[in-house]
C-alpha angles and dihedrals in degrees: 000000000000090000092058084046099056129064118212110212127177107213151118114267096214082068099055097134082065096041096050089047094211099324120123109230110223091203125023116195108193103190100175099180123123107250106254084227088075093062094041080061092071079178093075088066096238091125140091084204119087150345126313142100119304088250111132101155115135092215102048080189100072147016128040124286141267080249091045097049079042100047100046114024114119117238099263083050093058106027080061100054093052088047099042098035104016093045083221117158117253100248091054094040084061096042096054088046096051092063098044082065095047094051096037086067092052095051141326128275105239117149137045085254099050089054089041099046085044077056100053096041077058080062084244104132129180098315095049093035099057092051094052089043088053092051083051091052097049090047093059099042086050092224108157093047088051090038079057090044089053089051105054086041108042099081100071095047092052112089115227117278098019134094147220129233128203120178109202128190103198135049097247093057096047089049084061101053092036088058098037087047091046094044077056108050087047085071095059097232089097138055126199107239089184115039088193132014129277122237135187116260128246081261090061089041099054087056097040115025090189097067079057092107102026118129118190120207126188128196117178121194118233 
């Protein structure tokens, strides 16, 4: 019976040493994907479409807001988040920033819309618009600095002879794992399975346009 043989946790990954209690894991799967659930529930605010509050957290539970981080973020804070996330230019990222605060004073940002219609008086339409709400997203969801957390501590967690797998979608997140599997490797306890990374090919795209990015890693322990 698969259901006596699976065991459901709620938890964060880039606290697995908590989550496995002790135990070694022989295969580690890291999809780091959103679920696309959370987009469908244009409610949750991860959406350019639409009309809700500018939520985006994974966890409703805990943590401030997209609108919070939004609303109250100094200049440098944000300036970094649409460099950094978002690869804008300096100069753009500035100049977004700038009228966030200018706006902000006027009145808060509180919906999807009001973000989305301050990004489209800064002449960024879809396209734009769905990457900077994805660095704020990852900004309020704190994933990079999880995704961090999960690398140093997976090791320990991971029994002898067998691998871990992490499947990334941007550029900032498969940097991460390429520089924590090769810091590995360079100890000797670890082997690349993959020497660079598999993606789907233009067939899988075609069925599924959100794998269209995903790059899949695999380090096995030896």
């Amino acid at each position: 019976n698969l259901s006596k043989r699976i065991e459901y946790i709620h938890g964060n990954y880039a606290e697995i040493k908590n989550v496995l209690k002790g135990k070694k894991a022989d295969f580690i799967l890291n999809d780091l994907w959103v679920n696309l659930e959370h987009f469908k529930a244009v409610e949750r605010g991860f959406s350019i479409r639409g009309q809700a509050n500018l939520d985006m957290r994974f966890d409703t539970s805990q943590g401030p807001t997209a609108a919070d981080i939004v609303n109250k973020y100094t200049t440098d804070q944000l300036k970094h988040i649409f460099e950094v996330y978002a690869d804008f230019s300096s100069p753009k990222a500035l100049e977004l920033t700038q009228h966030i605060v200018t706006t902000r004073k006027q009145k808060p940002i509180v919906t999807t819309q009001d973000f989305k219609i301050l990004l489209n008086d800064c002449w960024l339409w879809d396209k734009a618009c769905t990457v900077i709400f994805q660095s704020l997203r990852i900004e309020t969801n704190k994933e990079l600095d999880n995704l961090n957390m999960f690398l140093s501590a997976f090791p320990e967690t991971l029994s002898s002879a067998w691998r871990c797998l992490i499947i990334t979608y941007h550029s900032i997140e498969d940097r991460l794992v390429k520089q924590a599997f090769n810091q590995l490797v360079a100890t000797w306890n670890y082997r690349l399975v993959t020497k660079k990374p598999v993606m789907p090919n233009y067939k899988e795209v075609a069925v599924n346009r959100a794998a269209r990015s995903a790059k899949l890693r695999i380090l096995e322990r030896t």
